[in-house]
FIFI-631123 format. One record per atom (N, C-alpha, C): residue number from 0; x, y, z. Coordinates in steps of 0.02 Angstrom, whole numbers, plus 50000, padded with zeros to 5 digits. Example, Ala and Ser with C-alpha at 12.3 -4.5 7.8 and 13.67 -1.06 7.14 Angstrom:
BEGIN
[0, [50660, 49716, 50390]],
[0, [50615, 49775, 50390]],
[0, [50660, 49835, 50390]],
[1, [50642, 49888, 50354]],
[1, [50684, 49947, 50357]],
[1, [50645, 50002, 50394]],
END
This chain:
BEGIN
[0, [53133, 59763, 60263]],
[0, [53175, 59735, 60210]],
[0, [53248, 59753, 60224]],
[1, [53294, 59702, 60222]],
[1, [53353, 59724, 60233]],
[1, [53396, 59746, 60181]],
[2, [53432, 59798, 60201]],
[2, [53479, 59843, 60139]],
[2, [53536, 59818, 60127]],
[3, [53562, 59773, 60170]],
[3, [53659, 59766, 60191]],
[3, [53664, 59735, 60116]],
[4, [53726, 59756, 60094]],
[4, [53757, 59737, 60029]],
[4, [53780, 59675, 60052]],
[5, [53780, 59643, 59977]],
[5, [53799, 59584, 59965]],
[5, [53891, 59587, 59974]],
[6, [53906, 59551, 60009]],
[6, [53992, 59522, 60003]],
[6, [54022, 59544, 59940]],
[7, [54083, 59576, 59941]],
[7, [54124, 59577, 59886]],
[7, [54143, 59495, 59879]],
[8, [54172, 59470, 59811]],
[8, [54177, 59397, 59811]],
[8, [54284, 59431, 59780]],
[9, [54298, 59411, 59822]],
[9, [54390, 59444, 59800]],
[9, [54408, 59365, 59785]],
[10, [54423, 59368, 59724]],
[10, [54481, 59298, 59658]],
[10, [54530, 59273, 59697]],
[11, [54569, 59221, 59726]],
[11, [54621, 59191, 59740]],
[11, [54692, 59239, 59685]],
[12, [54659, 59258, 59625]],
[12, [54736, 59260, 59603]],
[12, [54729, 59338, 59588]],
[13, [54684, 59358, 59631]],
[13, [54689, 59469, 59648]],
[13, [54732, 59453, 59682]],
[14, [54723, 59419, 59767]],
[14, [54731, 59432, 59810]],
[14, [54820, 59422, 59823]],
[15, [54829, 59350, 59758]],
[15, [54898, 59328, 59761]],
[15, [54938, 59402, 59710]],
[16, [54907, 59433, 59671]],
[16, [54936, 59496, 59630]],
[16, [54953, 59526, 59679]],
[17, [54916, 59564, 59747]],
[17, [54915, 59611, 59774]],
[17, [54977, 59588, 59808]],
[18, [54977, 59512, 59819]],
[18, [55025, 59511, 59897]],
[18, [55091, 59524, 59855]],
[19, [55112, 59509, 59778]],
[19, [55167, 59505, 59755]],
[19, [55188, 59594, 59750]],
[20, [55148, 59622, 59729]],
[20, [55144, 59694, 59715]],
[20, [55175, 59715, 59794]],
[21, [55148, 59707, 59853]],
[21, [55157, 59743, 59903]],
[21, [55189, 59711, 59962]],
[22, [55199, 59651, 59942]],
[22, [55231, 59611, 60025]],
[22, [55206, 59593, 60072]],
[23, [55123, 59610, 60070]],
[23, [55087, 59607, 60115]],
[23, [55056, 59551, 60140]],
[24, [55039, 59531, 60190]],
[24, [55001, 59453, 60221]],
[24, [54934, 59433, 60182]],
[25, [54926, 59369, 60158]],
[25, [54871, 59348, 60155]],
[25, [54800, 59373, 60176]],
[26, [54786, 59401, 60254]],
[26, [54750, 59414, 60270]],
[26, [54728, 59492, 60258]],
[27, [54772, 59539, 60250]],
[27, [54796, 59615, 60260]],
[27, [54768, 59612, 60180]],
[28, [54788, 59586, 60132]],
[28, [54785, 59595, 60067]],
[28, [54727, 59571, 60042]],
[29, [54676, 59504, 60066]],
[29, [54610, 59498, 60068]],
[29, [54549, 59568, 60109]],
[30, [54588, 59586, 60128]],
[30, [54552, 59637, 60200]],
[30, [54553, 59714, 60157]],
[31, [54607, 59708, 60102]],
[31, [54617, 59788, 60093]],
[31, [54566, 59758, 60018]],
[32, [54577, 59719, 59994]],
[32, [54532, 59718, 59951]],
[32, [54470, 59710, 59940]],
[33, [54402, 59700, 59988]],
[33, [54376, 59704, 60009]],
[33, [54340, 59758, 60018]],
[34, [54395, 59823, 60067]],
[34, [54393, 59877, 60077]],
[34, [54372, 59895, 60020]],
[35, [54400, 59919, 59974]],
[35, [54424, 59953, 59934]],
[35, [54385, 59909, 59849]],
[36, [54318, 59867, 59863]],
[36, [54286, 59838, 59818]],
[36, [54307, 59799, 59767]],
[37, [54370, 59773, 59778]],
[37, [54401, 59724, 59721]],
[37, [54440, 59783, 59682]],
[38, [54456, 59834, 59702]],
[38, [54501, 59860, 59650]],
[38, [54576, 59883, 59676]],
[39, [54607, 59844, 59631]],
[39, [54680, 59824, 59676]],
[39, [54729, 59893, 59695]],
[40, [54711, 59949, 59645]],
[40, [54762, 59994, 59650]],
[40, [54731, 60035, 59733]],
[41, [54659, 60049, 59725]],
[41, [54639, 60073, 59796]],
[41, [54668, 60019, 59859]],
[42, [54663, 59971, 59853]],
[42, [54683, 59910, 59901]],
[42, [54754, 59920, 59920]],
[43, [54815, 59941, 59863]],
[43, [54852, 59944, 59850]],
[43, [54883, 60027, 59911]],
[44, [54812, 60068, 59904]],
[44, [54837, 60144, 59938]],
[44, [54821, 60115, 60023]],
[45, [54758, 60080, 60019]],
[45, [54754, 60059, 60086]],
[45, [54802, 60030, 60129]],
[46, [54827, 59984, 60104]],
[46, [54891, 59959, 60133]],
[46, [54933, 59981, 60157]],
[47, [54938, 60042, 60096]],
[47, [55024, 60084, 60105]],
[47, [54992, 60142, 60173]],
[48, [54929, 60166, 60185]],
[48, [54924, 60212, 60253]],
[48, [54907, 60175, 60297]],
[49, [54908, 60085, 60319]],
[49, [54910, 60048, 60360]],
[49, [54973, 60042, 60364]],
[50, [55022, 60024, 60343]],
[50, [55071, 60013, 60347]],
[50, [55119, 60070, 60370]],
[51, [55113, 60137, 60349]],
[51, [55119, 60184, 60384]],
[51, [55117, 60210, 60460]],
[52, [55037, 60182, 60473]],
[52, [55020, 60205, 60540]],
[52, [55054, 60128, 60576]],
[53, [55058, 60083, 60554]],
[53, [55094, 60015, 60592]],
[53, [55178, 60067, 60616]],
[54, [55201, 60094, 60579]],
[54, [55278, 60093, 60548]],
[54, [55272, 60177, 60597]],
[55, [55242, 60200, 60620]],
[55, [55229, 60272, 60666]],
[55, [55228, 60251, 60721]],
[56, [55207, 60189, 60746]],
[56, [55178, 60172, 60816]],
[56, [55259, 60136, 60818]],
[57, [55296, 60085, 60787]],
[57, [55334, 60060, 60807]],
[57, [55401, 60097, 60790]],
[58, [55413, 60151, 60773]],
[58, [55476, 60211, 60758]],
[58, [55506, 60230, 60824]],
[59, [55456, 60220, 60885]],
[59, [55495, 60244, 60935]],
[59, [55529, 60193, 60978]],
[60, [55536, 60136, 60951]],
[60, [55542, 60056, 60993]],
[60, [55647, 60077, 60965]],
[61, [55674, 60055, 60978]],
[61, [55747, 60057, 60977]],
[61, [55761, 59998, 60932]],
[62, [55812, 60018, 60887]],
[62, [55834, 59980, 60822]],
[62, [55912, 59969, 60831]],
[63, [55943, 59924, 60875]],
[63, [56002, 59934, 60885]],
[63, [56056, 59857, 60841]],
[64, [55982, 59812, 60816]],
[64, [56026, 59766, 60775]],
[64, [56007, 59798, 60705]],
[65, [56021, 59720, 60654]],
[65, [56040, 59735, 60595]],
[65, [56101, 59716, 60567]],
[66, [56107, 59748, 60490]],
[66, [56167, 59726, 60476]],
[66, [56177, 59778, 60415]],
[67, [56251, 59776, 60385]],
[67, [56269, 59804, 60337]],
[67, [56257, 59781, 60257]],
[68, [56222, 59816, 60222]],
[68, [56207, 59786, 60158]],
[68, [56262, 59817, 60095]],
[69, [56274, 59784, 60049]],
[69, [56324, 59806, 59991]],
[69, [56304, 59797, 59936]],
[70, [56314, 59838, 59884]],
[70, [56310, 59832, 59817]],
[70, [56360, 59857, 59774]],
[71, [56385, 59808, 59720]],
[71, [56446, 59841, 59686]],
[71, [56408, 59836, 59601]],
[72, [56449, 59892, 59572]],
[72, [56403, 59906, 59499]],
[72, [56456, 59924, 59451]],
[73, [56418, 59931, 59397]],
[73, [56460, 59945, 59343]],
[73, [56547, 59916, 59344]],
[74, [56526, 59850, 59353]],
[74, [56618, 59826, 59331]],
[74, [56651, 59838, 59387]],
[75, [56630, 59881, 59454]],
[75, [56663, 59873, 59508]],
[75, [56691, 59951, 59526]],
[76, [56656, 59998, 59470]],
[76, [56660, 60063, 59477]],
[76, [56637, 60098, 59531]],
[77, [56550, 60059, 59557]],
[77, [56529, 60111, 59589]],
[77, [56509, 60048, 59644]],
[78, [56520, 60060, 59707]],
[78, [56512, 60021, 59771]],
[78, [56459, 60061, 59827]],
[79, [56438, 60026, 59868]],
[79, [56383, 60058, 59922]],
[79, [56380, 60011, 59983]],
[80, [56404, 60040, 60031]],
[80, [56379, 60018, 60095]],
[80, [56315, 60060, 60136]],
[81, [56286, 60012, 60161]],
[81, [56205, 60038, 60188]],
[81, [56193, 60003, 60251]],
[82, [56209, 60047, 60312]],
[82, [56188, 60015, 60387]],
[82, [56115, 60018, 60378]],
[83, [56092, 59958, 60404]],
[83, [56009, 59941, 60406]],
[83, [55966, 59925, 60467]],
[84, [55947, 59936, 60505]],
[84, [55932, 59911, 60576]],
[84, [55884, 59911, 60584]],
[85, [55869, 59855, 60634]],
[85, [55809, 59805, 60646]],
[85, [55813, 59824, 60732]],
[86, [55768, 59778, 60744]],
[86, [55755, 59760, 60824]],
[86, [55795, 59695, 60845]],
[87, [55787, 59683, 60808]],
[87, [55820, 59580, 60840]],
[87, [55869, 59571, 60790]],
[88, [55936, 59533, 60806]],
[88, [55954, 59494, 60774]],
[88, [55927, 59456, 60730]],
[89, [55861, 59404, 60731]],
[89, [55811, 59358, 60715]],
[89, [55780, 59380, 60650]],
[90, [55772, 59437, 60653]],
[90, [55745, 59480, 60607]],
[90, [55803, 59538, 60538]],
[91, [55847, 59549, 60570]],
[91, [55901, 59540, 60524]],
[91, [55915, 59486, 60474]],
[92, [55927, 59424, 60518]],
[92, [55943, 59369, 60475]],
[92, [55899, 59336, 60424]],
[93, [55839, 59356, 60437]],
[93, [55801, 59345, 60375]],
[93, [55782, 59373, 60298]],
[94, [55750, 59329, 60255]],
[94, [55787, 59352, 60164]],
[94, [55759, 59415, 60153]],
[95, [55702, 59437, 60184]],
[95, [55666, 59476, 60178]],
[95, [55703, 59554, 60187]],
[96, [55742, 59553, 60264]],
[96, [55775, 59595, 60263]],
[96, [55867, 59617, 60269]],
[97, [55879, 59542, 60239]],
[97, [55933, 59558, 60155]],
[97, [55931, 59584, 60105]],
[98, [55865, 59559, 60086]],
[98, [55837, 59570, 60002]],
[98, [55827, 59661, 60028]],
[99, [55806, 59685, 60075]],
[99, [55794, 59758, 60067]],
[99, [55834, 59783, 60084]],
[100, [55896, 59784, 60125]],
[100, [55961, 59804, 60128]],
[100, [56000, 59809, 60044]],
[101, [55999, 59745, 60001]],
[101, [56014, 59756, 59943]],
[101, [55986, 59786, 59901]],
[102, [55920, 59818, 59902]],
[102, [55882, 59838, 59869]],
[102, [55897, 59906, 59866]],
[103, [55911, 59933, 59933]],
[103, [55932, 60008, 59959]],
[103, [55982, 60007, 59944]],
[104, [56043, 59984, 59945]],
[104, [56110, 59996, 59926]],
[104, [56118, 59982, 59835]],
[105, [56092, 59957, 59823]],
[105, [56060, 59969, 59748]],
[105, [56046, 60022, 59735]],
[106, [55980, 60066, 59763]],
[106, [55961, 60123, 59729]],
[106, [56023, 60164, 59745]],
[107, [56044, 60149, 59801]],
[107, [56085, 60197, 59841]],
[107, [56175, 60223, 59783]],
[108, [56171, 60153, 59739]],
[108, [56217, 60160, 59693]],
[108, [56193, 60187, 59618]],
[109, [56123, 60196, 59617]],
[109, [56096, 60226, 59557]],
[109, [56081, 60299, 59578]],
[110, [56048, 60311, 59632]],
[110, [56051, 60395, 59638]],
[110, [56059, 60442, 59666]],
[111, [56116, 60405, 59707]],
[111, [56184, 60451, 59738]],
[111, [56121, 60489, 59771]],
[112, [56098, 60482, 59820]],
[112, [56069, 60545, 59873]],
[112, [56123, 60555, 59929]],
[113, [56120, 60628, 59943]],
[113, [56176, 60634, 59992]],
[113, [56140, 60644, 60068]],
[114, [56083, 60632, 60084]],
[114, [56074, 60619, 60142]],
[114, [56049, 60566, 60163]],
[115, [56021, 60548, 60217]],
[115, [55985, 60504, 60241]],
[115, [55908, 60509, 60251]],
[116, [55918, 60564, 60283]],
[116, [55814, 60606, 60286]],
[116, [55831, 60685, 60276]],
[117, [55791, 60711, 60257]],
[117, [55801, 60776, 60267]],
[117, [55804, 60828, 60309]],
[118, [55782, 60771, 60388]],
[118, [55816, 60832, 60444]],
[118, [55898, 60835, 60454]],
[119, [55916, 60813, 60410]],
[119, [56011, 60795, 60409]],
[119, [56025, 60861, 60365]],
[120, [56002, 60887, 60311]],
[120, [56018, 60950, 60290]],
[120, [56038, 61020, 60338]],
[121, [56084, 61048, 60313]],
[121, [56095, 61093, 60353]],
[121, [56079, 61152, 60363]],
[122, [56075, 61196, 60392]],
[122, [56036, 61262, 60394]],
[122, [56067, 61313, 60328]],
[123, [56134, 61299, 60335]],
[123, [56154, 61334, 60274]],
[123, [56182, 61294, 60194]],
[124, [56154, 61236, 60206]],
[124, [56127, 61228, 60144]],
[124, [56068, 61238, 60119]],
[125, [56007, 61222, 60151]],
[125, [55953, 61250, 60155]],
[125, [55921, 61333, 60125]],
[126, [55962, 61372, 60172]],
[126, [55967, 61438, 60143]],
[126, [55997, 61442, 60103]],
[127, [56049, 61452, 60078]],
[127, [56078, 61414, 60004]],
[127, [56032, 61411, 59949]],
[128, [55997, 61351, 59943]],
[128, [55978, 61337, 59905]],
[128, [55908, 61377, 59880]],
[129, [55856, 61399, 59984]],
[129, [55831, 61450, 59962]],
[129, [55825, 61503, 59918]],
[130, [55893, 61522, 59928]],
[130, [55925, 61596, 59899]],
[130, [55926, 61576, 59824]],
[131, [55958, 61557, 59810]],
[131, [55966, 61551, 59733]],
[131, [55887, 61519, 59712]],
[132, [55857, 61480, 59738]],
[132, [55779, 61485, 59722]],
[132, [55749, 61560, 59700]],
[133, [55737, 61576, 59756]],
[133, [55700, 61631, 59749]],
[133, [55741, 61707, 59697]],
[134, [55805, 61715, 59698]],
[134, [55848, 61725, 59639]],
[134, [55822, 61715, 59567]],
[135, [55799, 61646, 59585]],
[135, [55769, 61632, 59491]],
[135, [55710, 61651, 59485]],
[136, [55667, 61627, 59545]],
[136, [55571, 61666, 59524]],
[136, [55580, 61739, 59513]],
[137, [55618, 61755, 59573]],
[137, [55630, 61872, 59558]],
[137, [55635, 61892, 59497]],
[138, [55682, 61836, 59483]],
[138, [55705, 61856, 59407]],
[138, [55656, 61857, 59332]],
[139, [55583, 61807, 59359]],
[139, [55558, 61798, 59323]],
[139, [55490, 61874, 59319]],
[140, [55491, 61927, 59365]],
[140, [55429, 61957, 59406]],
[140, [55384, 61945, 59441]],
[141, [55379, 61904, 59443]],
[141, [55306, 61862, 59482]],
[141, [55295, 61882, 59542]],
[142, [55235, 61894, 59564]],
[142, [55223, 61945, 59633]],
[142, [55287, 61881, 59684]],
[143, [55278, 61931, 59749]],
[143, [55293, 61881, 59803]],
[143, [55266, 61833, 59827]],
[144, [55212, 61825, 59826]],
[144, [55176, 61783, 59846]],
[144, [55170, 61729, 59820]],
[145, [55174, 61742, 59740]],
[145, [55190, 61683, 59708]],
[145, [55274, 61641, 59708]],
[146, [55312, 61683, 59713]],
[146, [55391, 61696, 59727]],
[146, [55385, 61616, 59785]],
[147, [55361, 61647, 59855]],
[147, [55358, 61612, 59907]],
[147, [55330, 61505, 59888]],
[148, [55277, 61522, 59840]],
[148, [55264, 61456, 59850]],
[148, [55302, 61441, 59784]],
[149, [55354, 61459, 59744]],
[149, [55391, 61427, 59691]],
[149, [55439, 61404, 59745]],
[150, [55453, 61456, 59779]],
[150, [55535, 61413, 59814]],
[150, [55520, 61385, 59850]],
[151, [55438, 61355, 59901]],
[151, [55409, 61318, 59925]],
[151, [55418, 61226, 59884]],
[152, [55404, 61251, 59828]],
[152, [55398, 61186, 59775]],
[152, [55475, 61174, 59753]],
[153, [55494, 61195, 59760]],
[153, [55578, 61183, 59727]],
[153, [55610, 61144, 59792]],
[154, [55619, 61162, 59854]],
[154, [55645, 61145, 59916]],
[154, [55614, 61070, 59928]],
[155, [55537, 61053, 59903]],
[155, [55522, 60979, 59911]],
[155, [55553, 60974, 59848]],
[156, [55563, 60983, 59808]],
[156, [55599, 60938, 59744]],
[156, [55664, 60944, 59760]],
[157, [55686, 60953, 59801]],
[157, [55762, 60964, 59854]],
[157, [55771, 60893, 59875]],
[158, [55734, 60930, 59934]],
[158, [55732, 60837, 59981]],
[158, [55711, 60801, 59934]],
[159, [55674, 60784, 59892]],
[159, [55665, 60715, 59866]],
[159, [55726, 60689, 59825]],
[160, [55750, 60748, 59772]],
[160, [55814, 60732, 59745]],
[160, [55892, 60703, 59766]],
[161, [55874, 60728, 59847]],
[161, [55946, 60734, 59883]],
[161, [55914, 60678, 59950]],
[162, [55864, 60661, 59959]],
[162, [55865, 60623, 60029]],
[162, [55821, 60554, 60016]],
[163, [55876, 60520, 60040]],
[163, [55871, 60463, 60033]],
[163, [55802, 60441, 60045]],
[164, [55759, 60468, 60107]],
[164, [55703, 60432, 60111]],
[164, [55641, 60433, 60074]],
[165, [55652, 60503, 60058]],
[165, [55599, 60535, 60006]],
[165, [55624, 60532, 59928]],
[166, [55655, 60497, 59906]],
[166, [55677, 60475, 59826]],
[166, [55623, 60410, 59805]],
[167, [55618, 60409, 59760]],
[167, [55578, 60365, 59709]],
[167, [55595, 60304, 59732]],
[168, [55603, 60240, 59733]],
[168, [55643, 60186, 59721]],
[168, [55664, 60164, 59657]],
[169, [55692, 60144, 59639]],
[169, [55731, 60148, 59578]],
[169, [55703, 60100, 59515]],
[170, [55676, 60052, 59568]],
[170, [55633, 59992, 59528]],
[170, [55573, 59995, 59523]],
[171, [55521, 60051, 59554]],
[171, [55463, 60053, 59568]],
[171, [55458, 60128, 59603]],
[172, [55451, 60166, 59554]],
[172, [55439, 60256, 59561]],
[172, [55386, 60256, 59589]],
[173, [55321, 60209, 59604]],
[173, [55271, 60215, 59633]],
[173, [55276, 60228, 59697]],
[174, [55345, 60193, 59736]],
[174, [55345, 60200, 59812]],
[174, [55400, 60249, 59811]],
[175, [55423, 60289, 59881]],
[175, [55477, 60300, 59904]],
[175, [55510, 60242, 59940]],
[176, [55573, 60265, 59962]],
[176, [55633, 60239, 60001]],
[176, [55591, 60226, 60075]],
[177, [55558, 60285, 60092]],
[177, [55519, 60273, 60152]],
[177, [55472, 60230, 60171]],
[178, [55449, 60258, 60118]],
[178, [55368, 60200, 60117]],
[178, [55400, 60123, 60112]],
[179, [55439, 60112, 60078]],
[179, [55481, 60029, 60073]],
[179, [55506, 60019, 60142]],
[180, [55522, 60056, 60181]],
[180, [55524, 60047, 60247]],
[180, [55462, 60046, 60295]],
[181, [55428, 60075, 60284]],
[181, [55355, 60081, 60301]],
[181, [55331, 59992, 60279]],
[182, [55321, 59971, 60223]],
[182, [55291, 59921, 60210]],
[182, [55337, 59840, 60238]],
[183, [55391, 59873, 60250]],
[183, [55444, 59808, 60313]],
[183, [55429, 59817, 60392]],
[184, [55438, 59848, 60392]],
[184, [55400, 59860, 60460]],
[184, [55338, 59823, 60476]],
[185, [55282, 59860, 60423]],
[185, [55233, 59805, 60433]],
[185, [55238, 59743, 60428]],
[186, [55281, 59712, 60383]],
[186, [55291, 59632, 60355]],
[186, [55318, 59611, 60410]],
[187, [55370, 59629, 60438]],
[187, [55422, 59612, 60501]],
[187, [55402, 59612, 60551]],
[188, [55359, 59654, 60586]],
[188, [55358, 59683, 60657]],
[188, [55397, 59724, 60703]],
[189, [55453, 59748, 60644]],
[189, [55516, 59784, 60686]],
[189, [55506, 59854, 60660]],
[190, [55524, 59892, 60720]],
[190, [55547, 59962, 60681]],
[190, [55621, 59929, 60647]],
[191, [55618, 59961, 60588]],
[191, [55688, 59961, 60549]],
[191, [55688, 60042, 60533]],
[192, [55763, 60036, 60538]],
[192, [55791, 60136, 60487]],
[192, [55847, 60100, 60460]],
[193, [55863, 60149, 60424]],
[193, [55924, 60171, 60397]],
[193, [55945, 60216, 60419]],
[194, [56031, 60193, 60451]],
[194, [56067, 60236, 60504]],
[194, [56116, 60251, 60455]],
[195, [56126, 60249, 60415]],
[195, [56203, 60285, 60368]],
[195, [56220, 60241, 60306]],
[196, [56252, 60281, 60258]],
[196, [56268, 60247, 60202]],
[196, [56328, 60275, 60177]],
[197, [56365, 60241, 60132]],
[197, [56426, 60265, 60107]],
[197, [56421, 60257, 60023]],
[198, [56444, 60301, 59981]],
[198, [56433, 60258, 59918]],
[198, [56502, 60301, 59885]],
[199, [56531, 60242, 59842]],
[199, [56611, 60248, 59822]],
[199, [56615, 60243, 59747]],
[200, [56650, 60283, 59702]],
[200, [56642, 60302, 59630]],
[200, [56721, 60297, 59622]],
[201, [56748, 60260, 59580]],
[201, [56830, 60270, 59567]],
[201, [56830, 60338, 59525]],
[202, [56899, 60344, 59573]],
[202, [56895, 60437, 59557]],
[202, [56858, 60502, 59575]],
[203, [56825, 60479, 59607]],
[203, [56793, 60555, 59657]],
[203, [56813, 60515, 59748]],
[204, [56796, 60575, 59760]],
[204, [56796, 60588, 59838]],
[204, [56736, 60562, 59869]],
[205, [56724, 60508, 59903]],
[205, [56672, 60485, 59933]],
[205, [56676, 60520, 60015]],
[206, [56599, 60524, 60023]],
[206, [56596, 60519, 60128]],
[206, [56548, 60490, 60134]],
[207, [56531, 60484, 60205]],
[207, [56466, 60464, 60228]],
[207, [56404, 60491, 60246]],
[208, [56335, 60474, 60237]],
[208, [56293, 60504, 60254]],
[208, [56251, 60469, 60311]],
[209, [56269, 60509, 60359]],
[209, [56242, 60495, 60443]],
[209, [56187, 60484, 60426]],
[210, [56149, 60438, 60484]],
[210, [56088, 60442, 60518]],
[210, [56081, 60506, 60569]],
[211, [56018, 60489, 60608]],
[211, [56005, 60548, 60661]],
[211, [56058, 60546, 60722]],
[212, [56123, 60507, 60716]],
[212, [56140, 60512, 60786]],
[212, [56216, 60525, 60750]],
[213, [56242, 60548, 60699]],
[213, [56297, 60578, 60677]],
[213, [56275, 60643, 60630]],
[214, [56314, 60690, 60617]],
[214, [56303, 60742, 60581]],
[214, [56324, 60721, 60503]],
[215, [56275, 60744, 60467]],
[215, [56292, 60719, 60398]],
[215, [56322, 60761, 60356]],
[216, [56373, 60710, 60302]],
[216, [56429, 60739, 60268]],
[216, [56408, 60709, 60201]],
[217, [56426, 60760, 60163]],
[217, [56390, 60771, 60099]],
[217, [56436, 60703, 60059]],
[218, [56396, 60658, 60025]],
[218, [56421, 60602, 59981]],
[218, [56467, 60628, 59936]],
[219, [56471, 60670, 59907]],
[219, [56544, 60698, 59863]],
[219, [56559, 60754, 59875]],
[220, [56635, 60740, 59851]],
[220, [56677, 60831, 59882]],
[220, [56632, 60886, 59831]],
END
């Protein structure tokens, strides 16, 4: 007697939810749902560690086009430039990765992160921030050991607060900055990064925040 389960039967209008939710192909988004028994939010995780391992394999391919994306806000108060890079020209010029250049220079004008990734932090900001970490647990008694993994947990709520890749997206706290790059990659076929951003406030001191091939300078004095 044979055991093999019967076919999941996946709806025309899951599959069209999923692709709107995630960007993903027709086929990729029938395939994760499937996986994952018709239930869109699992379908939804599948994707995002396919898209991942797509976006790992093609990180080491060279990103030397692209283009510059802008966003201006509040009445013209707060402005953002965002270098974006692709593989091809071809792939620049398409809406897909406009629309995510604006999307990033968007968040990029809502929550001021002052780096780019968090290997751009510096050793003595880092310790820095250590220090006065662990300053506040001492203060509280708590053995060391516990000491160690408070300022463990504070330092990722560091980078996420302060680096661009690891921040929320602004429209959708479900993903990071990364993972939205992660899920273009897959859509595109290109490695894409983000090589630097600038973001400008009338009346403060703006700089720039490098990619990996400049040293990064903190977004306000």
């Amino acid at each position: 007697m044979s055991t093999q389960q019967p076919a999941v039967q996946i709806p025309a209008q899951l599959v069209k939810e999923l692709r709107e939710r995630t960007n993903a192909g027709f086929a990729d988004c029938r395939a994760a749902l499937v996986e994952a028994g018709g239930d869109i939010e699992k379908a939804i995780a599948i994707l995002r560690k396919k898209g991942q391992a797509a976006a790992a394999k093609k990180a080491m391919r060279e990103a030397s086009e692209g283009l510059v994306g802008s966003y201006i806000h509040a009445g013209g108060k707060i402005g953002v430039l965002v270098e974006l890079n692709c593989e091809s020209d071809f792939v620049a010029r398409t809406d897909a990765f406009q629309q995510l250049s604006h999307d990033i220079a968007m968040h990029i004008a809502a929550l001021d992160p002052r780096y780019v990734r968090r290997e751009e932090v510096t050793p003595e900001m880092l310790e820095k921030e250590r220090d006065i970490y662990k300053a506040q647990a001492l203060a509280t008694g708590k053995p060391e050991a516990v000491v160690e993994k408070i300022v463990n947990g504070k330092m990722e709520k560091f980078y996420e607060e302060n680096c661009l890749y690891e921040q929320h997206y602004i429209k959708d706290e479900s993903v990071t900055i990364g993972e939205m790059i992660a899920q273009a990659i897959s859509k595109l076929g290109e490695n894409i990064s983000i090589r630097r951003f600038v973001r400008f406030k009338v009346g403060e001191v703006s700089g720039e925040a490098a990619g990996p091939e400049g040293a990064p300078v903190p977004v306000k004095a």
